[in-house]
N, CA, C and O atoms as a DFTB+ gen file, in Angstrom:
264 C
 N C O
     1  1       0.853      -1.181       0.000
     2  2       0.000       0.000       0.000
     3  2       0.890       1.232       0.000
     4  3       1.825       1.338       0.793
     5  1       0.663       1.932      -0.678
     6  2       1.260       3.502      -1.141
     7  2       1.247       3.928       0.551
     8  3       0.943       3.296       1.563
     9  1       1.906       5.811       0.217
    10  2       1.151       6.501       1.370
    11  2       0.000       7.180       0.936
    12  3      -0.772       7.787       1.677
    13  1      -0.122       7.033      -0.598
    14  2      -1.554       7.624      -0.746
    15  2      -2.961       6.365      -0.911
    16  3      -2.995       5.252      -1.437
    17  1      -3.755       6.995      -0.356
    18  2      -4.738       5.904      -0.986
    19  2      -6.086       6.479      -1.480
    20  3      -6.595       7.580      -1.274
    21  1      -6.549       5.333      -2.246
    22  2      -7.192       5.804      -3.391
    23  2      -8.515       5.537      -2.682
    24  3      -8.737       5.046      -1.575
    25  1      -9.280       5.969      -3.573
    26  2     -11.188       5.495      -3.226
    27  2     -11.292       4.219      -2.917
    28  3     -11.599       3.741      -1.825
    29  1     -10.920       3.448      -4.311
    30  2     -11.066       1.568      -4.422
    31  2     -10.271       1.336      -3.148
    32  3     -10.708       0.623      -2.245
    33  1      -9.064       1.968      -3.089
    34  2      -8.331       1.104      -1.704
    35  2      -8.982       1.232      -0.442
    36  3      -9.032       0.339       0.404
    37  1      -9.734       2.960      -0.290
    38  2     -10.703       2.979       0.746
    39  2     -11.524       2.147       1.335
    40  3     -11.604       1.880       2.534
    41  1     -12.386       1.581       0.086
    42  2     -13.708       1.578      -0.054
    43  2     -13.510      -0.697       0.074
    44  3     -14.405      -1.455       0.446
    45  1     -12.393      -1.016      -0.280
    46  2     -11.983      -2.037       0.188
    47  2     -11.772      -2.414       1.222
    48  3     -12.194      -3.493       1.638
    49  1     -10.872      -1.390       2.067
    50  2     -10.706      -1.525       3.291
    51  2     -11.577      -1.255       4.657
    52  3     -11.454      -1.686       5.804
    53  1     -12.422      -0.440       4.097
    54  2     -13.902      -0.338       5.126
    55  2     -15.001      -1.017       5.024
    56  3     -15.786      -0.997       5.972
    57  1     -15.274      -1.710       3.937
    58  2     -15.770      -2.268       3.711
    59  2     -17.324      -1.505       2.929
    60  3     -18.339      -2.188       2.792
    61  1     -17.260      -0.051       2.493
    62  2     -18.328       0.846       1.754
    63  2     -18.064       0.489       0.493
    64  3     -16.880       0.265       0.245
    65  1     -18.888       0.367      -0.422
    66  2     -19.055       0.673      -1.801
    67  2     -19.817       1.764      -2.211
    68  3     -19.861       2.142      -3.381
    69  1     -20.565       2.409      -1.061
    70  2     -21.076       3.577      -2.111
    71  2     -20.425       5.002      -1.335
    72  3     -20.470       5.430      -0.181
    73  1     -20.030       5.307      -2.154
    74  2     -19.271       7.134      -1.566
    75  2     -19.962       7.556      -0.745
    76  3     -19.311       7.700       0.289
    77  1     -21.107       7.885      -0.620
    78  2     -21.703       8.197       0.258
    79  2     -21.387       8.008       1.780
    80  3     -21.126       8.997       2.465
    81  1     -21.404       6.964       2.225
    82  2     -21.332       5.949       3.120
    83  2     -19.497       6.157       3.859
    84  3     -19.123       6.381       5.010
    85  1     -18.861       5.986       2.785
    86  2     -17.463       6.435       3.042
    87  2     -17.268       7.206       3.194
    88  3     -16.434       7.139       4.097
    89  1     -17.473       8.489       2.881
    90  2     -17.471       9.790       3.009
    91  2     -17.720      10.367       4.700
    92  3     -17.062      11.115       5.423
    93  1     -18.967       9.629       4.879
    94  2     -19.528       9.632       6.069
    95  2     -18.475       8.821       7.243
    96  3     -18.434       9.329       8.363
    97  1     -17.767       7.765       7.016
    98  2     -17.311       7.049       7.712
    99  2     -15.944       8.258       8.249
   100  3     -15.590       8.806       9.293
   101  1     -15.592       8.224       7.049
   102  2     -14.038       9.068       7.105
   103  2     -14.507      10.496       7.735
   104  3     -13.487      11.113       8.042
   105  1     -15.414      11.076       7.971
   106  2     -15.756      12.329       8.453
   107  2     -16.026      11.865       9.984
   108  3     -15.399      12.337      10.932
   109  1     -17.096      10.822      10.113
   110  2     -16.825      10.110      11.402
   111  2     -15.793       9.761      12.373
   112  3     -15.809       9.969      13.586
   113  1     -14.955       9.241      11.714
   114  2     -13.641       9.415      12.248
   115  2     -12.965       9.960      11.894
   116  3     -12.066       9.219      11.497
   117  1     -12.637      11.372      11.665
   118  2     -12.019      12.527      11.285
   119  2     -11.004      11.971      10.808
   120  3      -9.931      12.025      11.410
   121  1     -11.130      11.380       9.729
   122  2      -9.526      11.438       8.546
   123  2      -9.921      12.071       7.347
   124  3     -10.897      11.695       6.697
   125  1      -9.180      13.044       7.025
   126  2      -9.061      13.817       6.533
   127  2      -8.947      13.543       5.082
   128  3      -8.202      12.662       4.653
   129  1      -9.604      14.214       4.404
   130  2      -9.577      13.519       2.797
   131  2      -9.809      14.638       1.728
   132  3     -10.282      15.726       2.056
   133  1      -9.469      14.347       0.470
   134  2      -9.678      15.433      -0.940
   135  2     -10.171      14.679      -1.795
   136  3     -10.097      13.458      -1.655
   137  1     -10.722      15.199      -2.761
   138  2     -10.811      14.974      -4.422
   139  2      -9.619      15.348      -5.218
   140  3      -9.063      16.438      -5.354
   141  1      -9.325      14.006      -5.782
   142  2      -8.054      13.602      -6.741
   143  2      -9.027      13.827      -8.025
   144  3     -10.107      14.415      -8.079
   145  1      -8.218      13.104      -9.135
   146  2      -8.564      13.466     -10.575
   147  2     -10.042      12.262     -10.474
   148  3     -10.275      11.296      -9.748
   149  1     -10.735      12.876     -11.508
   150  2     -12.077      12.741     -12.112
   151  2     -13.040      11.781     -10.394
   152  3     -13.740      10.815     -10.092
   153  1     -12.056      13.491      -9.583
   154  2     -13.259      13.760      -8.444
   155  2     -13.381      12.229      -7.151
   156  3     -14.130      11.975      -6.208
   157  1     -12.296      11.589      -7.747
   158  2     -12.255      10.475      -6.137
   159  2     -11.730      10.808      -5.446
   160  3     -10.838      11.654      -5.505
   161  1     -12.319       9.959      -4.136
   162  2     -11.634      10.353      -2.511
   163  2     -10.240       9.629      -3.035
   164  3      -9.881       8.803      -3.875
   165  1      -9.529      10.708      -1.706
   166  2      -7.872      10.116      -1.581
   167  2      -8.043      10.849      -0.647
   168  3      -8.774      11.826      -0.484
   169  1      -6.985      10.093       0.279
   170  2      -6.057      10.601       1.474
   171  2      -4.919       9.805       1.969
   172  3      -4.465       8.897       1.273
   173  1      -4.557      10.013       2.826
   174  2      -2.747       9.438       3.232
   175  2      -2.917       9.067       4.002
   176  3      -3.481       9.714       4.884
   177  1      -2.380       7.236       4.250
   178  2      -1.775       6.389       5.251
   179  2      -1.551       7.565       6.660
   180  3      -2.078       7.385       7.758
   181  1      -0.714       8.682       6.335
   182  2      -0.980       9.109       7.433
   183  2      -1.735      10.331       8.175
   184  3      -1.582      11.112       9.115
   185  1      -2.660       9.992       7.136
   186  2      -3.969      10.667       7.744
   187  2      -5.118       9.813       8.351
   188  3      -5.939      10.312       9.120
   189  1      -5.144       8.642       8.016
   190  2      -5.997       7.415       8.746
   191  2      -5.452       7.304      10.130
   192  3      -6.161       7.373      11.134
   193  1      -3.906       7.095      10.139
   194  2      -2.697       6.320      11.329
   195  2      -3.162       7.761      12.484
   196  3      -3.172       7.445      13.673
   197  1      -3.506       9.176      12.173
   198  2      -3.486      10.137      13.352
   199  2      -4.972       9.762      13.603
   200  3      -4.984       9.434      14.790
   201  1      -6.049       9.655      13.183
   202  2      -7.320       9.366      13.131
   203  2      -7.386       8.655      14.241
   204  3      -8.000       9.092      15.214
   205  1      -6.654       7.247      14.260
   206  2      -6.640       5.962      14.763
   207  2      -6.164       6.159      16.071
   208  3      -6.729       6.107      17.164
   209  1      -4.572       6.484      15.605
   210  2      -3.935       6.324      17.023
   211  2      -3.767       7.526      17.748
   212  3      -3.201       7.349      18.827
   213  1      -4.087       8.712      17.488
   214  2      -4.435      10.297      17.911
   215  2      -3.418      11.042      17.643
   216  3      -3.248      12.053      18.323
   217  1      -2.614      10.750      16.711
   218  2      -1.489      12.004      16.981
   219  2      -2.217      13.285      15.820
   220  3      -3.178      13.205      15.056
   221  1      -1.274      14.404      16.119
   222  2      -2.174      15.199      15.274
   223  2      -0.802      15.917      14.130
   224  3       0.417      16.080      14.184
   225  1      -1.896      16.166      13.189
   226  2      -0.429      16.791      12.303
   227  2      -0.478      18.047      12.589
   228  3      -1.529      18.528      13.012
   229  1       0.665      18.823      12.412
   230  2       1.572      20.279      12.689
   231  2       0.552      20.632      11.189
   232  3       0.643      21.857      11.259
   233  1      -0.109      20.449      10.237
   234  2      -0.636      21.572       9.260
   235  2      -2.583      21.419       9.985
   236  3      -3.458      21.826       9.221
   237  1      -2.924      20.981      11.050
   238  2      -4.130      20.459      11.398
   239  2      -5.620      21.660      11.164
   240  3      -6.166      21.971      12.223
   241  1      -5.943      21.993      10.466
   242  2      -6.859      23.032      10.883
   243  2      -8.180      22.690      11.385
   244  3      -8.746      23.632      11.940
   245  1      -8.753      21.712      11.343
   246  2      -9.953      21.266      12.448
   247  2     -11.144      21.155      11.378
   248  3     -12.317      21.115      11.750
   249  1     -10.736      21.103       9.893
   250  2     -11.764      20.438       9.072
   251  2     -11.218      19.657       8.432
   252  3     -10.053      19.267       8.515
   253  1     -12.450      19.215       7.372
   254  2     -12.358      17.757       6.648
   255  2     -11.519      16.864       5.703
   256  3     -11.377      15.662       5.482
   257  1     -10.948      18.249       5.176
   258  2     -10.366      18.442       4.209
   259  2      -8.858      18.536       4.264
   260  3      -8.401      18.775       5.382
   261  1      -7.881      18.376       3.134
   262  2      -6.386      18.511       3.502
   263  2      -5.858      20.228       3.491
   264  3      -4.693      20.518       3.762
């Protein structure tokens, strides 16, 4: 696995298939995510890993987004 990950890798690993749902999950547990090319979720290994285990990143601004 990259440090980036993609929608499909998301959406594998949580077990969502519809964006919706993922979207919701990842906002749920505040990991932080963008729109990559033709508009899929992505975000970074270590944006899940602070989510999880609490550390916070030094660029953090307290929304959803990167």
């Amino acid at each position: 696995m990259s440090a980036l990950l993609t929608e499909e890798e998301l959406k594998k690993w949580t077990g969502f298939e519809q964006r919706q749902k993922l979207e919701s999950f990842l906002r749920e547990n505040k990991i932080k995510f963008t729109y990559g090319k033709g508009n899929k979720l992505i975000t970074t290994a270590e944006a899940v890993n602070q989510a999880f285990i609490g550390t916070k990143a030094a660029n953090d601004k307290g929304d959803d987004f990167f």
